[in-house]
Structure formats: structure tokens, C-alpha cells
N, C-alpha and C positions, 0 to 999 in steps of 0.2 A: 724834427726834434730828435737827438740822439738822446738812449735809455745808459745812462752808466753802468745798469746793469745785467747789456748784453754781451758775451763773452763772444760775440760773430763767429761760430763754427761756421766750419765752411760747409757744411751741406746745407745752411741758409744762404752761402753766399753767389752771387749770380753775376757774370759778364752784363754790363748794362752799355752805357754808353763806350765808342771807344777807347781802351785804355785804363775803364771803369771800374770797380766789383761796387756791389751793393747788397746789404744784408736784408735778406728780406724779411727778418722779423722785428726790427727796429730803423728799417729803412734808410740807414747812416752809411755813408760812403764808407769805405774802408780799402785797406791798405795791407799789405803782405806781414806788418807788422804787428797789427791788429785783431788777426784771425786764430781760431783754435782748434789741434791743437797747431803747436810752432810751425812757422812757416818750413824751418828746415829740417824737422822729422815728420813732413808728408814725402809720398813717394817721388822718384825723380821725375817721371814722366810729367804729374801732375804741376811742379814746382818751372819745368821746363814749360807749360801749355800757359800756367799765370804771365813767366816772365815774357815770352813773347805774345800775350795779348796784350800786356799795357805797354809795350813799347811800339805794337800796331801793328805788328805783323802776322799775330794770330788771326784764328778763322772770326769774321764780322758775324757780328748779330748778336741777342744774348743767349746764350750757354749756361747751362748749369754744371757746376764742375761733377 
């Protein structure tokens, strides 16, 4: 059950399955567009390690960014 009123910072958010992230405080899948703050004012490194884990070529397993 997703909470409307979690804002999914990413230091809840965690590599799960695949391709994945999942918020671990309201357990709702999410998406680079859904996270806080913006996807494109976290650093590059970080935005680099998202984009190639959901496209599958990041490191397997889950990760906490």
C-alpha cells in the first residue's frame, strides 16, 4: 500500500529487485521521478550508478545508495 504522504528520500531508497528501487519506509516502488530531493540536483556519480542499475548493468544485489 503506498502512503501519499511519503516524499521517498533517497536515503530510504534501496536497489531491490533488478532494475528496482524501493522506499523502504512506505515500501512503494519508485522511480527517479518520485524521489527527494530532484533527481537532477543529486551528484553525478550517484545519478550515473541509478541510471545503469535500472537499465541492468549496474552492480547486482541490493544496495543502499
Amino acid at each position: 500500500m503506498a502512503s501519499i504522504a511519503c516524499q521517498h528520500h533517497i536515503s530510504w531508497v534501496i536497489e531491490v529487485a533488478p532494475g528496482m528501487h524501493q522506499c523502504i519506509l512506505c515500501t512503494e516502488v519508485v522511480d527517479k521521478r518520485q524521489i527527494t530531493p530532484k533527481f537532477d540536483d543529486l551528484p553525478v556519480e550517484f545519478r550515473k550508478h541509478w541510471d545503469e542499475f535500472e537499465a541492468g548493468s549496474g552492480a547486482g544485489g541490493a544496495a543502499k545508495h
